[in-house]
Structure formats: structure tokens, C-alpha cells
OpenMM code with the backbone's topology and positions (N, CA, C; nanometers):
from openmm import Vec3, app, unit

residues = "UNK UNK UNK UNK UNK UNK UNK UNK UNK UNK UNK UNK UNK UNK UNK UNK UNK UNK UNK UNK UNK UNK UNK UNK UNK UNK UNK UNK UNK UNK UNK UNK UNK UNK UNK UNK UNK UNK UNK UNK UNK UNK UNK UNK UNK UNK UNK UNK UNK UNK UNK UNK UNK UNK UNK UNK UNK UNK UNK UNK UNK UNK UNK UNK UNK UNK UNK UNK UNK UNK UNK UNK UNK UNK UNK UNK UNK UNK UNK UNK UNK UNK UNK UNK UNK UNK UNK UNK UNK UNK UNK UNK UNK UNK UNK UNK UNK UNK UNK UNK UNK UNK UNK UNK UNK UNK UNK UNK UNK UNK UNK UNK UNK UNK UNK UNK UNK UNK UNK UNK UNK UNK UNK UNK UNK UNK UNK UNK UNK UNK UNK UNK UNK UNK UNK UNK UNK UNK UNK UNK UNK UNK UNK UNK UNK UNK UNK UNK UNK UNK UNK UNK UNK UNK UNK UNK UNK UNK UNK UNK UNK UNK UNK UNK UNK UNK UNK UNK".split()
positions = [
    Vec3(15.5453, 10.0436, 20.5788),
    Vec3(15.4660, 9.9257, 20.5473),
    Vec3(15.3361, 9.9654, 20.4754),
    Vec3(15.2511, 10.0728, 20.5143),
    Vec3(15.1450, 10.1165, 20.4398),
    Vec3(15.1904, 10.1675, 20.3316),
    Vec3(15.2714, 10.2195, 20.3483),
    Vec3(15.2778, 10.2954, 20.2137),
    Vec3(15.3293, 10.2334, 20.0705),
    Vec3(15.4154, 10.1178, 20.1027),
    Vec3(15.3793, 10.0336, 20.0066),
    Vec3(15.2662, 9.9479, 19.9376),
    Vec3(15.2095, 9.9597, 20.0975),
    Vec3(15.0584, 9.8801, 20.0196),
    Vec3(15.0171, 9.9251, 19.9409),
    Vec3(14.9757, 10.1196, 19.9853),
    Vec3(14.9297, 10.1853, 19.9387),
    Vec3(14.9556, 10.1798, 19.7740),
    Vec3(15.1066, 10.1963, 19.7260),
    Vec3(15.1501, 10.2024, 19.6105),
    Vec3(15.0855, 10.0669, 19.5453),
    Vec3(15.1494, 9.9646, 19.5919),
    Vec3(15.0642, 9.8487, 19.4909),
    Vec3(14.9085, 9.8482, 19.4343),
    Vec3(14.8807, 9.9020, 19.5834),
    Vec3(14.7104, 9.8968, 19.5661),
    Vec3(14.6798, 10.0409, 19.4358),
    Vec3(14.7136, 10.1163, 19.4244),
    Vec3(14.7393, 10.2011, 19.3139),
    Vec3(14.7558, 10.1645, 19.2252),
    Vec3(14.8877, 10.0717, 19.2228),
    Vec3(14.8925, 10.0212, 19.0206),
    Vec3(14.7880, 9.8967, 19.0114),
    Vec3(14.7596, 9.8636, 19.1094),
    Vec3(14.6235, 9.7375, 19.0784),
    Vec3(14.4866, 9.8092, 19.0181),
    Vec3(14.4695, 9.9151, 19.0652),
    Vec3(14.3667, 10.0027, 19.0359),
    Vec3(14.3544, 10.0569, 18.8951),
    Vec3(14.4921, 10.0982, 18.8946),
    Vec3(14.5236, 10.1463, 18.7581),
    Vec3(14.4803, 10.0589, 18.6862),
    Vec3(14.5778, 9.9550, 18.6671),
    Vec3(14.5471, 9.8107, 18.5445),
    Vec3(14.4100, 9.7555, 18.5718),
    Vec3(14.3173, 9.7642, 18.6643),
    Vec3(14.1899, 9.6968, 18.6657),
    Vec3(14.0908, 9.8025, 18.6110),
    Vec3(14.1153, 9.9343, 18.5484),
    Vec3(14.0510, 10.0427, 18.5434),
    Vec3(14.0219, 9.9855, 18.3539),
    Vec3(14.1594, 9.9834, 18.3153),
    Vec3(14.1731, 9.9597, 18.1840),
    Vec3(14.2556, 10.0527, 18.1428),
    Vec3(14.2781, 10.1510, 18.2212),
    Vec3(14.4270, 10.2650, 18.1574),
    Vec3(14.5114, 10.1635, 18.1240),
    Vec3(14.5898, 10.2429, 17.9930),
    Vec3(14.7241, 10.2051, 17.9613),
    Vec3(14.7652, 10.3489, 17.8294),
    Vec3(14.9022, 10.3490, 17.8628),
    Vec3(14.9581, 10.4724, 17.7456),
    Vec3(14.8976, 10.4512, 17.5818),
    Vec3(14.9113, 10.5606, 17.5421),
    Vec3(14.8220, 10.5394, 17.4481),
    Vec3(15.0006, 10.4825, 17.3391),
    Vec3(14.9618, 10.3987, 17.2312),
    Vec3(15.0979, 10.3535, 17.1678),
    Vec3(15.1037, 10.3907, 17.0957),
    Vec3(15.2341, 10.4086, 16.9676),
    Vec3(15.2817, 10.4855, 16.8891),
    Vec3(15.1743, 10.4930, 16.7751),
    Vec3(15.2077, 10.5579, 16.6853),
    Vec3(15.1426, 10.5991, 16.5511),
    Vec3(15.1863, 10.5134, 16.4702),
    Vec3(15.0239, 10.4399, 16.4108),
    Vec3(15.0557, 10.2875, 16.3381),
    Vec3(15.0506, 10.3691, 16.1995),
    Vec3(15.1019, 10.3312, 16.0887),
    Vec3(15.0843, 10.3672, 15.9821),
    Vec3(15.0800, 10.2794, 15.8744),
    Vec3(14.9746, 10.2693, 15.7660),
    Vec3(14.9719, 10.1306, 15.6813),
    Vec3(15.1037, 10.1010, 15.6377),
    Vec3(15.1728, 9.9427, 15.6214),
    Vec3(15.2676, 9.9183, 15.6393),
    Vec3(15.2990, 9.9325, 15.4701),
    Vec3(15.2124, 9.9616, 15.3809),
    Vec3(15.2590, 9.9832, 15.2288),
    Vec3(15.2469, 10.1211, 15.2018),
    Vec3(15.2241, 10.2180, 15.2797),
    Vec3(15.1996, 10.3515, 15.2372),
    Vec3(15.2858, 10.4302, 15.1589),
    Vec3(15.4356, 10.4195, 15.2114),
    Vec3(15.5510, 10.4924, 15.1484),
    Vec3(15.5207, 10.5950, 15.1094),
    Vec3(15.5812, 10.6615, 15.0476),
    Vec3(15.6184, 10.8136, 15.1131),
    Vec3(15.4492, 10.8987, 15.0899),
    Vec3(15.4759, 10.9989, 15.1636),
    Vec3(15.3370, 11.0764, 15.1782),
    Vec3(15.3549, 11.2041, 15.1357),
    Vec3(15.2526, 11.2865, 15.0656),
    Vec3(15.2666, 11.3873, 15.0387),
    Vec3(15.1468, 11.5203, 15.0913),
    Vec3(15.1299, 11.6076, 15.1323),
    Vec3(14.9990, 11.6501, 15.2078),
    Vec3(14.9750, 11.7700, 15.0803),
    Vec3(14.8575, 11.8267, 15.0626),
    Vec3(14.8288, 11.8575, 14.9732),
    Vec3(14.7232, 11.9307, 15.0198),
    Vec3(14.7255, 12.0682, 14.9776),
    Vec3(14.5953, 12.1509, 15.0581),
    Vec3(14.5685, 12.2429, 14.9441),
    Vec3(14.4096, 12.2770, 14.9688),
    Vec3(14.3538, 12.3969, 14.8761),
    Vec3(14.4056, 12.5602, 14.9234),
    Vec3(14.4439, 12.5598, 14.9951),
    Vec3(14.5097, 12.6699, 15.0633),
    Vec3(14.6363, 12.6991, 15.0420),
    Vec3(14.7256, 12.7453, 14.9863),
    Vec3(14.8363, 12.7259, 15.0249),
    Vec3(14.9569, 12.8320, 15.1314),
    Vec3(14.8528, 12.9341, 15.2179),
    Vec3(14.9001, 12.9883, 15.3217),
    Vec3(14.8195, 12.9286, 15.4847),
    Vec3(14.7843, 12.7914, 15.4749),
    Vec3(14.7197, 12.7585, 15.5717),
    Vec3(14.8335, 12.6864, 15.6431),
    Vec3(14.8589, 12.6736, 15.7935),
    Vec3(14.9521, 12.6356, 15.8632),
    Vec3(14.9378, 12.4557, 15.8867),
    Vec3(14.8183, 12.4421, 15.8831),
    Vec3(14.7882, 12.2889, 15.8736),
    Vec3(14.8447, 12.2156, 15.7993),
    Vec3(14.8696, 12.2040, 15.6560),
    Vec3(14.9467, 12.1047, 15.5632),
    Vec3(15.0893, 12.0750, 15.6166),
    Vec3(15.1408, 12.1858, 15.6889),
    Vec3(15.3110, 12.1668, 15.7376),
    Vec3(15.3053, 12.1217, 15.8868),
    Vec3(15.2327, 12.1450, 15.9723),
    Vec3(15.1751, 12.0617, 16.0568),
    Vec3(15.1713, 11.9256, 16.0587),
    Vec3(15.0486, 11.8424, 15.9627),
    Vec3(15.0541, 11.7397, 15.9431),
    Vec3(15.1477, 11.6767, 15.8800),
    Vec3(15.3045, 11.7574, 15.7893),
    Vec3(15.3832, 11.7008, 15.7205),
    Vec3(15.4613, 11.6186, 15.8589),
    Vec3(15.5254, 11.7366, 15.9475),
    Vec3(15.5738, 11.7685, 16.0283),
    Vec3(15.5588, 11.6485, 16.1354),
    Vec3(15.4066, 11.5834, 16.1604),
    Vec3(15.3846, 11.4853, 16.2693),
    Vec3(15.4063, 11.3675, 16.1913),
    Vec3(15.3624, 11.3442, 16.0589),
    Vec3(15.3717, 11.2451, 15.9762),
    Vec3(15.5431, 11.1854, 15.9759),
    Vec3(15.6390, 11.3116, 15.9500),
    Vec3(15.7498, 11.2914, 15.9967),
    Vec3(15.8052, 11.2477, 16.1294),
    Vec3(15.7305, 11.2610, 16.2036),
    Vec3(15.7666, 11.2427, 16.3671),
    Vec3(15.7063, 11.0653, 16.3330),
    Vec3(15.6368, 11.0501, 16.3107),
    Vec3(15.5483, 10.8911, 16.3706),
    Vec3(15.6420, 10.7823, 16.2617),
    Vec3(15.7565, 10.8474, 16.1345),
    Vec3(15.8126, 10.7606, 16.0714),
    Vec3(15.8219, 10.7705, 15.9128),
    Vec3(15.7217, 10.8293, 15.8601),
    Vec3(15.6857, 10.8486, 15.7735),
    Vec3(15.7808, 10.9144, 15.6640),
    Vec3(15.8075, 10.8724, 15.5477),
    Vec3(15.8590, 10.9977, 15.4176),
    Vec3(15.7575, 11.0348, 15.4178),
    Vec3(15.8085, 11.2280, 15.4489),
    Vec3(15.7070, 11.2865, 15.3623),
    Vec3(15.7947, 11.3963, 15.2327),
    Vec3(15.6743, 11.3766, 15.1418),
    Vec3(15.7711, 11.4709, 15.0475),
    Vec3(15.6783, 11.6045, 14.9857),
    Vec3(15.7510, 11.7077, 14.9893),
    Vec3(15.7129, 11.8563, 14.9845),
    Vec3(15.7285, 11.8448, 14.8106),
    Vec3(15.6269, 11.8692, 14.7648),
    Vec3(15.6132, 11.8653, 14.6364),
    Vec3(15.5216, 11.9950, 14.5950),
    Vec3(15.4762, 12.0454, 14.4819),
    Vec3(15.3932, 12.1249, 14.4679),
    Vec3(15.2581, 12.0921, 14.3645),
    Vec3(15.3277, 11.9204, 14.2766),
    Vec3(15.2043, 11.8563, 14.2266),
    Vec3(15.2055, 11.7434, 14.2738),
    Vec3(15.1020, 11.6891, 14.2365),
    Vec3(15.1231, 11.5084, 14.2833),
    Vec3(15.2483, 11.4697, 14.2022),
    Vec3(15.2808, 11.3927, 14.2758),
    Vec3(15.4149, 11.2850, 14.2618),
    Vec3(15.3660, 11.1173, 14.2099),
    Vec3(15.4275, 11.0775, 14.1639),
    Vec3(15.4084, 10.9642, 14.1168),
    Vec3(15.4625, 10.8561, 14.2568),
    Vec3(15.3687, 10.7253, 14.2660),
    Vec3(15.4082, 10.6323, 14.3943),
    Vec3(15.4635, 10.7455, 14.5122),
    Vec3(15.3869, 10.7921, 14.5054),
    Vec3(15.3524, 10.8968, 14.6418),
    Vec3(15.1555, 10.8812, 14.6897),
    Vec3(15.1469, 10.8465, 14.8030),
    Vec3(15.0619, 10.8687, 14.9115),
    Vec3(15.0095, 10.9668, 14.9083),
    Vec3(14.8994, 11.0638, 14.9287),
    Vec3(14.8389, 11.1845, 14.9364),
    Vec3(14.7353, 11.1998, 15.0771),
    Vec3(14.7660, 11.2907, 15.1384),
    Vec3(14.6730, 11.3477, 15.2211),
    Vec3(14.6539, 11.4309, 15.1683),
    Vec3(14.4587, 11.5007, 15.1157),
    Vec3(14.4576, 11.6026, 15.0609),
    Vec3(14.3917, 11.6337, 15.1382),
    Vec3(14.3738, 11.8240, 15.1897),
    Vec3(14.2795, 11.8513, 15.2534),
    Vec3(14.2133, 11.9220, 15.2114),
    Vec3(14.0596, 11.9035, 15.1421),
    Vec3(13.9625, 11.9380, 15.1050),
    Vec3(13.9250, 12.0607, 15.1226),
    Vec3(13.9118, 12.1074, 15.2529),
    Vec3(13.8017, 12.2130, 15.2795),
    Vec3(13.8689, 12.2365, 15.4316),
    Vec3(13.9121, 12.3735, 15.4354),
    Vec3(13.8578, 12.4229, 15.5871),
    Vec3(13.8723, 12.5418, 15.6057),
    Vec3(13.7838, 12.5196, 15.7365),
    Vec3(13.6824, 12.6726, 15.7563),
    Vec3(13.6507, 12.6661, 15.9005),
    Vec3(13.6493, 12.8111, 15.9611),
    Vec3(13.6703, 12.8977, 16.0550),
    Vec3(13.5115, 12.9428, 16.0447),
    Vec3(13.4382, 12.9499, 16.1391),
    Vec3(13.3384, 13.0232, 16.1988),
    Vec3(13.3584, 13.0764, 16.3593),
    Vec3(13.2891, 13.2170, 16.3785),
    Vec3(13.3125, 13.2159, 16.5241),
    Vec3(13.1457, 13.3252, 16.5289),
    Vec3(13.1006, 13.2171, 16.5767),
    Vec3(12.9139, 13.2571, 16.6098),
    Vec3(12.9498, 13.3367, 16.7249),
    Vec3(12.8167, 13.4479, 16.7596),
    Vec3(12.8212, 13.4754, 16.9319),
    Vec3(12.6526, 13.4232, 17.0022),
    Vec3(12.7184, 13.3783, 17.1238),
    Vec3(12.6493, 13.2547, 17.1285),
    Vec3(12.5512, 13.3229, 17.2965),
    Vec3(12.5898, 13.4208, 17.3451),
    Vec3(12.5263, 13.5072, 17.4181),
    Vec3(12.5440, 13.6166, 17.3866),
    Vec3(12.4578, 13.7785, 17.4306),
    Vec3(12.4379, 13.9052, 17.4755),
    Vec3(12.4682, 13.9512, 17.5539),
    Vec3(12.4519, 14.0669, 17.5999),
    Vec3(12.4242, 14.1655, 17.6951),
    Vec3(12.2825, 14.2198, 17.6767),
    Vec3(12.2657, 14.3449, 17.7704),
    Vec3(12.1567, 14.3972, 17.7562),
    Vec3(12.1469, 14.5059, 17.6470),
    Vec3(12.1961, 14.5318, 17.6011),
    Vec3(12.2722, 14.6224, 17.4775),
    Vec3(12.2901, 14.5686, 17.3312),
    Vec3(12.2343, 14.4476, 17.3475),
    Vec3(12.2577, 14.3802, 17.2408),
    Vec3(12.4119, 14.3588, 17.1603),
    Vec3(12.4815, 14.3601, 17.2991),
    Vec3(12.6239, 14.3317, 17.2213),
    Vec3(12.6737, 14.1666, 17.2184),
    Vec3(12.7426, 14.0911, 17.1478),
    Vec3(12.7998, 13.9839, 17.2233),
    Vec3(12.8749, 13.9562, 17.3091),
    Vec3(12.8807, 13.8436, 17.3982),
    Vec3(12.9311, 13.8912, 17.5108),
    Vec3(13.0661, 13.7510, 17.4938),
    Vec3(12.9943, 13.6207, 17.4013),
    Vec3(13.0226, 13.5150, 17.4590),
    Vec3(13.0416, 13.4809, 17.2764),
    Vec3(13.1450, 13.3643, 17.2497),
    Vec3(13.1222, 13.3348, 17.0766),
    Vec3(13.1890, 13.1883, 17.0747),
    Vec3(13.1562, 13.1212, 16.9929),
    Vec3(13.1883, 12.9776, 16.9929),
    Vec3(13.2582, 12.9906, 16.8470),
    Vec3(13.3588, 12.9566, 16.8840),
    Vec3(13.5115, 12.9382, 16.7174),
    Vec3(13.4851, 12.7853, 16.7307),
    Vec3(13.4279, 12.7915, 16.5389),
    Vec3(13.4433, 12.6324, 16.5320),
    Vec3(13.5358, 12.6357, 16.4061),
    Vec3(13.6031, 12.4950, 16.3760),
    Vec3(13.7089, 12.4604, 16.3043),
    Vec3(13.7326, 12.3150, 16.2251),
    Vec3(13.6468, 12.3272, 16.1271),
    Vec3(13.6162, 12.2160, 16.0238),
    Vec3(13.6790, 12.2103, 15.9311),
    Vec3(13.7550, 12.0819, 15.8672),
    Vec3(13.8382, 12.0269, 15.8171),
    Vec3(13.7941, 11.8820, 15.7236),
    Vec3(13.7781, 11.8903, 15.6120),
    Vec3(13.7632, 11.7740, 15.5517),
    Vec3(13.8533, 11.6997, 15.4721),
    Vec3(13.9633, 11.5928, 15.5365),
    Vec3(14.0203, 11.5422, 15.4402),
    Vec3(13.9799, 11.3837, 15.3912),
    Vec3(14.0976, 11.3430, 15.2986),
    Vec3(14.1210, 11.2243, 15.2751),
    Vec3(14.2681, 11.1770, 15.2619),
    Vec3(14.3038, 11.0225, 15.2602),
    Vec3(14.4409, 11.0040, 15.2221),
    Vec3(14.4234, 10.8585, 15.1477),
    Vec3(14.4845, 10.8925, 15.0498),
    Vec3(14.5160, 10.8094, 14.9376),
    Vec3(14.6249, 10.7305, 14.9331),
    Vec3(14.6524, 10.6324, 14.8641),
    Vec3(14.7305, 10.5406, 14.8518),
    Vec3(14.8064, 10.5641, 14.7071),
    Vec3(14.9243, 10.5484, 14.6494),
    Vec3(14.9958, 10.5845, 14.5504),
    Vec3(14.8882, 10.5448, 14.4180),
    Vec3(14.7952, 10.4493, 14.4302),
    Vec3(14.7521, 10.3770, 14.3368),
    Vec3(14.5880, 10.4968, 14.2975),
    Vec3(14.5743, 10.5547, 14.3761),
    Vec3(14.4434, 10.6645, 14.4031),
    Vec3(14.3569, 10.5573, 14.4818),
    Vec3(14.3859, 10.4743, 14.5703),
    Vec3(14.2701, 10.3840, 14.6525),
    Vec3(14.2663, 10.4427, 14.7949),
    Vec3(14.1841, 10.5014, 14.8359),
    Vec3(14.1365, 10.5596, 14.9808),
    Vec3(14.1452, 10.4308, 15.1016),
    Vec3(14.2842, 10.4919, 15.1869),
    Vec3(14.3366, 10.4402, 15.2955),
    Vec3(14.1977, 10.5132, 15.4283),
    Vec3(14.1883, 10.6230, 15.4252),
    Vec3(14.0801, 10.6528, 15.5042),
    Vec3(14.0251, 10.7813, 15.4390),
    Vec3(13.8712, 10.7212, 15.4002),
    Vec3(13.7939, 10.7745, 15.2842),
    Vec3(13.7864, 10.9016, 15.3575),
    Vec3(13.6853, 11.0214, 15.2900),
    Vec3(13.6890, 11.1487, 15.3138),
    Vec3(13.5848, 11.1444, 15.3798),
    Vec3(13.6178, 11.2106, 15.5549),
    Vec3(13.5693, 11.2600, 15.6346),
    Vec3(13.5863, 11.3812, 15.7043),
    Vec3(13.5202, 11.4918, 15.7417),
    Vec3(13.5062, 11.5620, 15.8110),
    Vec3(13.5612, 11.5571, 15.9429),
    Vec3(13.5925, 11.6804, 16.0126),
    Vec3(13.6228, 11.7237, 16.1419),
    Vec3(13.6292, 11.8135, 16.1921),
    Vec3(13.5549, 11.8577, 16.3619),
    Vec3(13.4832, 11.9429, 16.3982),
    Vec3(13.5531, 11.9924, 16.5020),
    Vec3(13.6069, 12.1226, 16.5223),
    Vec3(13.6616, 12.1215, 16.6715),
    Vec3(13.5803, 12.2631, 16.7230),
    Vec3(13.5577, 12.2380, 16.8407),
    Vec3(13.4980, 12.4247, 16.8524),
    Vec3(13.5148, 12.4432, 17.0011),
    Vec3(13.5713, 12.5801, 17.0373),
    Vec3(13.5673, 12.6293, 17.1573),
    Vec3(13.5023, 12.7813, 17.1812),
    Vec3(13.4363, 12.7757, 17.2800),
    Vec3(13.3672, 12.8929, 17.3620),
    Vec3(13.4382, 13.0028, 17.4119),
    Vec3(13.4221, 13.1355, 17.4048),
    Vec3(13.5393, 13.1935, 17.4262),
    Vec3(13.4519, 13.3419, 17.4962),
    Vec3(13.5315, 13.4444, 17.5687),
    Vec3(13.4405, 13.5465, 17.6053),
    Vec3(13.4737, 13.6428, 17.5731),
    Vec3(13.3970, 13.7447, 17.4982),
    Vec3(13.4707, 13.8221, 17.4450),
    Vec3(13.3720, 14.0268, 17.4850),
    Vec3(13.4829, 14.0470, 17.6146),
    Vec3(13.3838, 14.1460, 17.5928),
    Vec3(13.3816, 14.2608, 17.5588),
    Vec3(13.2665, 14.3692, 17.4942),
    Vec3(13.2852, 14.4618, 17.4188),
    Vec3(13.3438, 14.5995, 17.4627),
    Vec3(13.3896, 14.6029, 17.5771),
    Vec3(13.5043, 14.7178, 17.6332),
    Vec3(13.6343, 14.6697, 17.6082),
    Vec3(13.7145, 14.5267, 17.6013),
    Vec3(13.8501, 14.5087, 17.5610),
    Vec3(13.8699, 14.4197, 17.4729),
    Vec3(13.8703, 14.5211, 17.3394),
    Vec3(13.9248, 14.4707, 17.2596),
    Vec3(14.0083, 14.3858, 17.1821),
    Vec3(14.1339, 14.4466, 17.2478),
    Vec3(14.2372, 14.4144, 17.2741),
    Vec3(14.2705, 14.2339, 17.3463),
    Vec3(14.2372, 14.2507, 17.4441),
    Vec3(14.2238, 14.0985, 17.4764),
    Vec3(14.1717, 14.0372, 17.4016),
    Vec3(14.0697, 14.0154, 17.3701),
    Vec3(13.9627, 13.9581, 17.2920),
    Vec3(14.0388, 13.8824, 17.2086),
    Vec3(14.0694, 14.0102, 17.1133),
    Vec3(14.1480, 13.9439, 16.9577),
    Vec3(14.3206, 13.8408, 17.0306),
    Vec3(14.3845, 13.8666, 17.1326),
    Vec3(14.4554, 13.7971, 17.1900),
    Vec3(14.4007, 13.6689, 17.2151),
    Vec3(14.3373, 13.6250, 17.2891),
    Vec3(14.2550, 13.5244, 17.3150),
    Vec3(14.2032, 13.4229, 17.1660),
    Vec3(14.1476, 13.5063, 17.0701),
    Vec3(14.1047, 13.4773, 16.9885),
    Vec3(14.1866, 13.3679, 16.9178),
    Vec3(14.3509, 13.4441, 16.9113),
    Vec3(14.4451, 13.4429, 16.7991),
    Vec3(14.4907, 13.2794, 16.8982),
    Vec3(14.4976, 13.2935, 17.0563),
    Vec3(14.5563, 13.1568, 17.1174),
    Vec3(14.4573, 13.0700, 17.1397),
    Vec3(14.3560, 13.0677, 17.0877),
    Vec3(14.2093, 12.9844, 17.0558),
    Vec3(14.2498, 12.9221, 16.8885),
    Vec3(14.2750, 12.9920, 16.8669),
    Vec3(14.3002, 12.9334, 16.7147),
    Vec3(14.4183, 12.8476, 16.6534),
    Vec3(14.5571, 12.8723, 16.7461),
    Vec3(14.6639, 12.8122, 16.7523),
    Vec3(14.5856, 12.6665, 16.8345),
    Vec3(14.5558, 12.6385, 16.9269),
    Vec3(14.5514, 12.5489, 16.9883),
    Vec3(14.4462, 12.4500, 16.9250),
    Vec3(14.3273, 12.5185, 16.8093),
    Vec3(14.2686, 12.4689, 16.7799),
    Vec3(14.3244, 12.3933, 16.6501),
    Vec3(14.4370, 12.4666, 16.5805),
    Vec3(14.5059, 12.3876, 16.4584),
    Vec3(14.6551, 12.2737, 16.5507),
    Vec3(14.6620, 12.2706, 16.6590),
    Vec3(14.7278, 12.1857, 16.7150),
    Vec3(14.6686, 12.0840, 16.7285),
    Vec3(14.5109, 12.0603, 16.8243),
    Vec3(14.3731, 11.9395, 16.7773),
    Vec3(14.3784, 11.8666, 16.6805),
    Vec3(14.3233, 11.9840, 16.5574),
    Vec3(14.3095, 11.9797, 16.4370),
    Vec3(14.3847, 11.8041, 16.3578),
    Vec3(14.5477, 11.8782, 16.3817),
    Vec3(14.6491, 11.7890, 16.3482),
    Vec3(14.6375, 11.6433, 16.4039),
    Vec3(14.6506, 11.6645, 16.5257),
    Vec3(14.6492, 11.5234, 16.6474),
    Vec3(14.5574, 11.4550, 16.6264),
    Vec3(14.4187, 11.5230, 16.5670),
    Vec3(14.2762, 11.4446, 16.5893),
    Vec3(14.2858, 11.3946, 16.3981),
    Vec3(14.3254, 11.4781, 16.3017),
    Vec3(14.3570, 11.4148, 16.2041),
    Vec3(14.4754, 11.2867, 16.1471),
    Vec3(14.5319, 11.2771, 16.2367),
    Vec3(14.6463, 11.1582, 16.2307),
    Vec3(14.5990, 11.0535, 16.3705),
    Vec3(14.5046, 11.0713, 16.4338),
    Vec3(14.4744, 10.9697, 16.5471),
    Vec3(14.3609, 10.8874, 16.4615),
    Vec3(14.3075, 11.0109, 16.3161),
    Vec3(14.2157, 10.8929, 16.2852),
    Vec3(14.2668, 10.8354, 16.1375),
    Vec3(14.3977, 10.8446, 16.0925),
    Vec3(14.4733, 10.7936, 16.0589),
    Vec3(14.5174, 10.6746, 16.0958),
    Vec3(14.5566, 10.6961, 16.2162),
    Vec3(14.6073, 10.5952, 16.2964),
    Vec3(14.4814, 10.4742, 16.3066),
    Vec3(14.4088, 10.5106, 16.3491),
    Vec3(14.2468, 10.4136, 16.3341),
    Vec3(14.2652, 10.3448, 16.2381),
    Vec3(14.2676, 10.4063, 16.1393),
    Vec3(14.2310, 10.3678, 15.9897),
    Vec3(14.3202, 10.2473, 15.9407),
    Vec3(14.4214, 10.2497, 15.9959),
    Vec3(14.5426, 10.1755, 15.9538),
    Vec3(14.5473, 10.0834, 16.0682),
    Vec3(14.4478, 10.0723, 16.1911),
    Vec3(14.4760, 9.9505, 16.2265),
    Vec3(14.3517, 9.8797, 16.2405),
    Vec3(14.2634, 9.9001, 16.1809),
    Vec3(14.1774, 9.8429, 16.1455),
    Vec3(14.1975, 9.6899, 16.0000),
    Vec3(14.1199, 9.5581, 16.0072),
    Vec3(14.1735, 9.4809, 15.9448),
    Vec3(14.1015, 9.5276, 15.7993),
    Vec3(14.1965, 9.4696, 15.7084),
    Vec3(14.0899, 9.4990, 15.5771),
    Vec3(14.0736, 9.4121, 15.5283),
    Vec3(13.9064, 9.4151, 15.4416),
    Vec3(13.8354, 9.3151, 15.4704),
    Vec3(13.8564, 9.2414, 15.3003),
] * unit.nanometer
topology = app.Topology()
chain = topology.addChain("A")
for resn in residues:
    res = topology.addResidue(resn, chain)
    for name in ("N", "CA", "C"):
        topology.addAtom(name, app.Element.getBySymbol(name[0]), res)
């Protein structure tokens, strides 16, 4: 008998909190096919974002110039810093913050900006100390994977924004 209460009284909590799943990936309903487009062309990000763009519904098409009535995500600029952000007494670093900035935009077949060019910042703290090496650069390398996994998610969530926003 309690323990059903218990349960109800749980999903009442839930729904009075304001949780709810987050819902699929909206995408402007005239976009058609997409093409991603980077200044890099050994950076893991452009196939990434092809890759989720494909998951949420999307044509995407692997091209190597612009395409005609093709969509463009281009990505501008990105760049890797990793500051050290404490010492030792030795003046070594002990401690370093990897940040991971990204500036794109995405276009509409016509060249009209679906969500104009903005920036994005991701950065994590990491410890790195000067007897193991070895770890360090391990750590480093799964700091950096996880940070171009963000990267992606946080660049198509504000995609997703963008496209459900009304236009005016």
C-alpha cells in the first residue's frame, strides 16, 4: 500500500518539477539536404556533425565544393588551447585547463543564415603531473575525444534552437 503511494507521489513530483525528456532534433522544415564544410580537412568534427545530422533525419551530402540547393554548415575556426592553470613549488604545472572553440554557421541553399555565426566554448580542467608522463598525455588524448563529442551535441542543440524558434 505505501509503496504505491510512494511511486505516484514520485511521478507527481517529477511532473510538478517541470522535468520532461528532452524531444527529438527539430530541423527547419525547408532545409534539404546539408552539406558540412570545414577549414580543416583532417579535423574529426565535420564527420561527426555529418554523422548526427544523419541520425536526427537529415540528407547529408559529402561533397568537396559547395553544391548547388544544398544547405551548408561551415565551420569557421577551431582551436585547442590547454593553459596550466596551477604550480608546484618548482615551478612546474601541476593542473591545465583544455579549452575547445568552434565557430560556425549554417546556411540555407539560397546563402540566407538559418543560425548566423556563433562561437562555442567548451573547456575542462585536467591534472597533469610532472613525474607521469605517460598518463598525462592519456588523459589528455580522452579529454579531447569527449570534448569533440560536446562539441557536436552542443553544435546541433543550437541548431535545434534555431529552427524552433518563430521567424519573424
Amino acid at each position: 500500500m505505501i509503496r504505491p503511494a510512494f511511486i505516484a507521489l514520485l511521478v507527481l513530483a517529477l511532473a510538478g518539477c517541470g522535468f520532461h525528456l528532452r524531444s527529438a532534433l527539430s530541423l527547419p522544415p525547408d532545409l534539404g539536404p546539408v552539406q558540412v564544410v570545414a577549414r580543416d580537412p583532417y579535423s574529426p568534427l565535420p564527420e561527426a556533425l555529418a554523422q548526427a545530422l544523419g541520425r536526427s533525419g537529415a540528407e547529408v551530402r559529402r561533397a568537396t565544393r559547395q553544391a548547388e540547393n544544398t544547405a551548408t554548415l561551415a565551420i569557421l575556426s577551431e582551436r585547442w588551447a590547454s593553459t596550466p592553470i596551477s604550480i608546484d613549488a618548482r615551478g612546474r604545472a601541476q593542473e591545465y585547463a583544455l579549452r575547445y572553440a568552434v565557430v560556425f554557421r549554417l546556411q540555407d541553399a539560397a546563402g540566407e543564415d538559418l543560425v548566423p555565426q556563433q562561437a562555442v566554448e567548451l573547456s575542462r580542467d585536467y591534472v597533469a603531473s610532472p613525474d607521469d608522463l605517460i598518463g598525462t598525455d592519456s588523459e589528455r588524448d580522452l579529454l579531447e575525444r569527449e570534448l569533440q563529442r560536446e562539441m557536436t551535441a552542443s553544435i546541433i542543440r543550437r541548431i535545434d534552437g534555431a529552427s524552433r524558434q518563430p521567424m519573424p
